[in-house]
C-alpha positions as CSV (number, residue, x, y, z in Angstrom):
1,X,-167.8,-37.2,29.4
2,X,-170.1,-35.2,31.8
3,X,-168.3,-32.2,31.0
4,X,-168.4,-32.2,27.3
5,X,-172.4,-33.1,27.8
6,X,-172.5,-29.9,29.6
7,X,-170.0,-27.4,28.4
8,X,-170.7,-25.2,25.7
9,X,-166.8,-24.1,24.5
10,X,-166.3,-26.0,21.6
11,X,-162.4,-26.1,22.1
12,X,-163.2,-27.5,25.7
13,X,-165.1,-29.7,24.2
14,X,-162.2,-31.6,21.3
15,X,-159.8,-31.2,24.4
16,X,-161.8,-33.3,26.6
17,X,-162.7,-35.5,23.7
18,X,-159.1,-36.1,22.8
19,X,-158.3,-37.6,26.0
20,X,-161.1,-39.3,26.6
21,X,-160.2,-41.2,23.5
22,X,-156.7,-41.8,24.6
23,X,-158.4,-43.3,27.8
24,X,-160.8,-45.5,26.5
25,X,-157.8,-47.0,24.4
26,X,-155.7,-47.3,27.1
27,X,-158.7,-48.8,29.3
28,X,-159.4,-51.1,25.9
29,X,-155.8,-52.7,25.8
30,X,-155.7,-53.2,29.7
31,X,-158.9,-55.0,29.5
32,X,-157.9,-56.8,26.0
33,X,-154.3,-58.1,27.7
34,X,-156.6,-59.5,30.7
35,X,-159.2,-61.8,28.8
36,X,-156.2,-63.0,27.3
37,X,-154.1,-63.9,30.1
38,X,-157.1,-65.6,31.8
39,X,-157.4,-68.0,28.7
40,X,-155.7,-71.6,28.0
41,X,-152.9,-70.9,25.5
42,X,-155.2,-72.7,22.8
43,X,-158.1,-70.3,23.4
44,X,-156.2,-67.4,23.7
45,X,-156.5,-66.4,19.6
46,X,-160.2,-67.3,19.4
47,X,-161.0,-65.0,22.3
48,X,-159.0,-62.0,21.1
49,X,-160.5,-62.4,17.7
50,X,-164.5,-62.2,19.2
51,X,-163.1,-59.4,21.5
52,X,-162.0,-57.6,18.6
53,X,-165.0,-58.2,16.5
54,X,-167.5,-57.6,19.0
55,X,-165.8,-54.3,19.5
56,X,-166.2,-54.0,16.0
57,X,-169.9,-54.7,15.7
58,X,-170.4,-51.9,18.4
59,X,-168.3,-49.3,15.9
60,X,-170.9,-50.0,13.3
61,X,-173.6,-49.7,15.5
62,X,-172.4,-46.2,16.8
63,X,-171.4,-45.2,13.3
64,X,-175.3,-46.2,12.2
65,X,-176.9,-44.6,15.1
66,X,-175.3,-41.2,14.4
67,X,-176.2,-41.4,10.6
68,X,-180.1,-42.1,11.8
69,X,-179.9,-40.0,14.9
70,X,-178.0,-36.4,15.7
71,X,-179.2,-36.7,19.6
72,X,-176.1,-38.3,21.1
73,X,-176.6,-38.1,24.8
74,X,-178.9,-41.1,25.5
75,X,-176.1,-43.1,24.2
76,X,-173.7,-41.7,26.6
77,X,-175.5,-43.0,29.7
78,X,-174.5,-46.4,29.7
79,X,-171.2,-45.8,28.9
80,X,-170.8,-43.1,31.8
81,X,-172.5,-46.1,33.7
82,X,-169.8,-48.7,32.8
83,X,-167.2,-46.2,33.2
84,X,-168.0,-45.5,37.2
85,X,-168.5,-49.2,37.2
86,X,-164.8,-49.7,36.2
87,X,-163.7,-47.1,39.0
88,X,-165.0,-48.8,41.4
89,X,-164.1,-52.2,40.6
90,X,-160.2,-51.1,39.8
91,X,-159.8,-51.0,43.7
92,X,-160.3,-54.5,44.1
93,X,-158.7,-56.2,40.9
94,X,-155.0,-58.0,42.0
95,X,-152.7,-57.5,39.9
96,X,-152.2,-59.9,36.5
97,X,-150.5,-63.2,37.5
98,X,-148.9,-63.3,34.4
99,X,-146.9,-60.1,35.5
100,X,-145.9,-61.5,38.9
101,X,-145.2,-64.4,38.1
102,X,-142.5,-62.2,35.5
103,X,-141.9,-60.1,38.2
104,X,-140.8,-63.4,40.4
105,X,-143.4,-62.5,42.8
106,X,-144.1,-66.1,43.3
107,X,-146.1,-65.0,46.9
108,X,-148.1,-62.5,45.0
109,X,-148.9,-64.8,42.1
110,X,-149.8,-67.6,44.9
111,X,-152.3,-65.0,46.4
112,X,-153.8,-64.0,43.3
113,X,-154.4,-67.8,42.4
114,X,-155.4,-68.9,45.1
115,X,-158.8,-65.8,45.2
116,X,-159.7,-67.5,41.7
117,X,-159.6,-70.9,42.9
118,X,-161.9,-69.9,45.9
119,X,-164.0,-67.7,43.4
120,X,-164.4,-71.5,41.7
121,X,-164.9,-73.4,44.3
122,X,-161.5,-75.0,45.1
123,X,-161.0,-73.6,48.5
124,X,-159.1,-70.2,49.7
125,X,-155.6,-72.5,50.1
126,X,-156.0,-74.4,46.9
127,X,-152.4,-73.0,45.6
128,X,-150.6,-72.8,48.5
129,X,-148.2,-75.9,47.4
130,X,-147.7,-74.7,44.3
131,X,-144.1,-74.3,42.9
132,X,-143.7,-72.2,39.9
133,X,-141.5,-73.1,37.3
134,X,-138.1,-70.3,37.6
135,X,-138.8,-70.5,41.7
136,X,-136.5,-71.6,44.2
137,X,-137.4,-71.8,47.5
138,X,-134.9,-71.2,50.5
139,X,-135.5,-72.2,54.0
140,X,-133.4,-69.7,56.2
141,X,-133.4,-70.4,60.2
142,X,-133.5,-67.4,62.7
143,X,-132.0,-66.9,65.6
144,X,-135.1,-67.8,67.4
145,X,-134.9,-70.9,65.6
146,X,-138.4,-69.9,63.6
147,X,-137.8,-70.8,59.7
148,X,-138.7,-68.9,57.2
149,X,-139.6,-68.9,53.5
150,X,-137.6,-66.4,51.3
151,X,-137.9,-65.8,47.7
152,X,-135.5,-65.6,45.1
């Protein structure tokens, strides 16, 4: 966005645009699928419907601010603000459980669980015990007689 706020080549300008917008859909849908998985099934349509709407109520918003006003910088700066906000934070968001738990990454999943249950106050080890539904656990025995736990 800083470069179309800058640039003066109109063509530039569209191509940055056009992939900007294919960018904040993309980055839309990621966050969308998220809230979702991080719901109880029964809140999970109720959540996507204010998620859409509120997205909604922002479209109007934009749409009335650029009938009123032709100055459109101002309004980039939070969104330039929110956008390095997201960079930096995408380093430290684990992966979806929903997808490892799919992907019969029962470890992963585990891991994943077990930094929101410390994030709400049940302990760092709170899902250590946990046995997904689909896994099956096999104890294998080395030579040095250690035992270890393998997925399947």
């Amino acid at each position: 966005m800083v470069v179309v706020m800058i640039s003066k080549n109109v063509i530039l300008d569209y191509i940055f645009l056009f992939l900007l917008g294919i960018s904040v859909t993309m980055r839309y849908y990621v966050g969308y699928t998220y809230n979702v998985e991080m719901q109880p099934k029964q809140s999970q349509i109720i959540v996507s419907t204010c998620q859409f709407l509120s997205e909604s109520v922002v479209y109007l918003f934009v749409c009335w601010y650029f009938s009123q006003y032709k100055y459109w910088i101002p309004i980039e700066y939070p969104n330039l603000a929110l956008t390095a906000m997201g960079l930096v934070f995408v380093f430290f968001m684990p992966e979806s459980p929903r997808f490892l738990l799919a992907q019969k990454k029962w470890s992963k999943a585990r891991g994943v669980f077990n930094i929101m249950a410390k994030f709400n106050g049940k302990g760092a080890n709170f899902c250590n015990e946990w046995v997904f539904e689909g896994e099956t656990k096999d104890i294998n025995s080395h030579a040095d007689g250690e035992t270890v736990e393998t997925e399947a």
